[in-house]
C-alpha positions as CSV (number, residue, x, y, z in Angstrom):
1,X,-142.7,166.1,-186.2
2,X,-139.5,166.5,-188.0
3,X,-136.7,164.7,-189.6
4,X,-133.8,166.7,-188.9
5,X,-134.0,165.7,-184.8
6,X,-134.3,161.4,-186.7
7,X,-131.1,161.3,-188.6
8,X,-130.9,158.3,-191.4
9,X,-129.0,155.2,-190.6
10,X,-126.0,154.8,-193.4
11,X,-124.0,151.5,-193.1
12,X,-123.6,149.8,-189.4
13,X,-126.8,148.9,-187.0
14,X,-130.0,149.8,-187.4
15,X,-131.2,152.3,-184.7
16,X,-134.2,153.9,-183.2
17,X,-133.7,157.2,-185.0
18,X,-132.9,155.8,-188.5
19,X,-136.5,153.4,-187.8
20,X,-138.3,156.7,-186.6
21,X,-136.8,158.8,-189.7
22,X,-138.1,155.9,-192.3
23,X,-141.6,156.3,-190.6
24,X,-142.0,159.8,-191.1
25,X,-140.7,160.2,-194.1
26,X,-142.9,157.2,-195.7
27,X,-145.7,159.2,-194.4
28,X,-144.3,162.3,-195.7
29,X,-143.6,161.2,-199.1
30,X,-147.1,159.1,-199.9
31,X,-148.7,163.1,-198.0
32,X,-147.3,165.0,-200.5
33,X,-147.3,162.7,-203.7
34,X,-150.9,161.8,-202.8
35,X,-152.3,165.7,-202.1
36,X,-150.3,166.5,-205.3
37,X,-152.8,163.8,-207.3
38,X,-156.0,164.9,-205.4
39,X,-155.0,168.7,-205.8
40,X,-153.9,168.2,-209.4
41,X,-157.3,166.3,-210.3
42,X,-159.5,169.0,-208.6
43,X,-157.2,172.0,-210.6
44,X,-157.6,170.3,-214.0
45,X,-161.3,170.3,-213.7
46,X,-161.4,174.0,-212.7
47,X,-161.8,175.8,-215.6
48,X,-159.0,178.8,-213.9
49,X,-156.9,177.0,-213.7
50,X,-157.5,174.0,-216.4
51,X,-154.1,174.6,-217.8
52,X,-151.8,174.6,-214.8
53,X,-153.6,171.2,-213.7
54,X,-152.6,169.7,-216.7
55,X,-148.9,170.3,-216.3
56,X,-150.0,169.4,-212.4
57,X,-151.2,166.1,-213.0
58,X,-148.2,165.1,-215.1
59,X,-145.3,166.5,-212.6
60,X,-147.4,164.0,-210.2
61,X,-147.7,161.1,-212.0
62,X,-143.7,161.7,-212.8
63,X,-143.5,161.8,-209.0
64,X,-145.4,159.1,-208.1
65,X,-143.8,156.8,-210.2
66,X,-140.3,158.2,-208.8
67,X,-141.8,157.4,-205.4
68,X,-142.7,154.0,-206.7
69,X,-139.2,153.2,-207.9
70,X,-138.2,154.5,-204.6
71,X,-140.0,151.8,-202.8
72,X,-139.8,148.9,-205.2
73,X,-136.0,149.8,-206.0
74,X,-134.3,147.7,-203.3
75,X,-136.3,144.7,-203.9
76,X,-136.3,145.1,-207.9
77,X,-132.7,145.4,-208.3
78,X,-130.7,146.3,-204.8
79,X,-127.1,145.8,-206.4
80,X,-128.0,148.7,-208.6
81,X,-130.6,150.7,-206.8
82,X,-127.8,150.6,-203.0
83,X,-125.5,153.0,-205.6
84,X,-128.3,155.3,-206.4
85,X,-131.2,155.3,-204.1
86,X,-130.2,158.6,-202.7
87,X,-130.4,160.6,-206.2
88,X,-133.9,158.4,-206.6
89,X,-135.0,160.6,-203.1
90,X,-133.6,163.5,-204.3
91,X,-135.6,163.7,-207.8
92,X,-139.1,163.0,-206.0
93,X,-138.3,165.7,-203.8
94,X,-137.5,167.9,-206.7
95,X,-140.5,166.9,-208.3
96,X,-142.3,167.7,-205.2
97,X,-141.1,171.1,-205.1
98,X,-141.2,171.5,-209.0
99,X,-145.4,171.3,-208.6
100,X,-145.7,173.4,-205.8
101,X,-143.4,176.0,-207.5
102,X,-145.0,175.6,-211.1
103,X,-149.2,175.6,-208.8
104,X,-148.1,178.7,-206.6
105,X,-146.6,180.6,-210.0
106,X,-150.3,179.7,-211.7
107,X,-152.2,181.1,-208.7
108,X,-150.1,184.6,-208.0
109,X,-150.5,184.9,-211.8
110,X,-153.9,184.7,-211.7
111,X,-154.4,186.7,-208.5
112,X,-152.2,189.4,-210.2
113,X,-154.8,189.3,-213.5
114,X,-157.8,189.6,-211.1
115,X,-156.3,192.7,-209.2
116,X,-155.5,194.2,-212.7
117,X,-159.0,193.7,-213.7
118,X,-160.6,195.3,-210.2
């Protein structure tokens, strides 16, 4: 299932779509933030790829607590968080897209080193 179909509600009524978008992405966001952490653990203890995990494990503790702030934000302090809650969104799914870029670089590197070795 998709967003795109569930736009957000901005301002007004509440509606079905906005409910169903909120859903999906909660789901979405604790998927990816939580695979990053399990991933990230299990590529820091491979010695292949120790160094990657490393950077891994930081980009998704960055994320998580992005994710966090993202949740706890409109209860914490909703005068200030309503103004930037979308920028909040948009840096976890940077971050998101930061560790998959910085894990997929790490493992075409070192398939590339393995083919130059055969």
């Amino acid at each position: 299932m998709r967003l795109g179909p569930f736009p957000t509600d901005v301002g007004g009524t509440p509606t079905i779509h906005g409910a169903i978008h909120l859903i999906v992405a909660t789901f979405a966001f604790l998927g990816g933030v939580l695979g990053e952490l399990a991933l990230s653990r299990s590529l820091r203890n491979n010695p292949l790829m120790k160094g990657v995990g490393n950077y891994a494990v930081v980009i998704a503790v960055v994320a998580l607590a992005s994710l966090a702030a993202l949740f706890l934000g409109p209860s914490a302090a909703p005068a200030v968080f309503q103004s930037i809650s979308g920028l909040v969104e948009r840096v976890f799914i940077g971050l998101v897209l930061a560790w998959m870029f910085v894990v997929s670089a790490s493992l075409l590197s070192l398939r590339a080193e393995e083919i130059r070795a055969s």
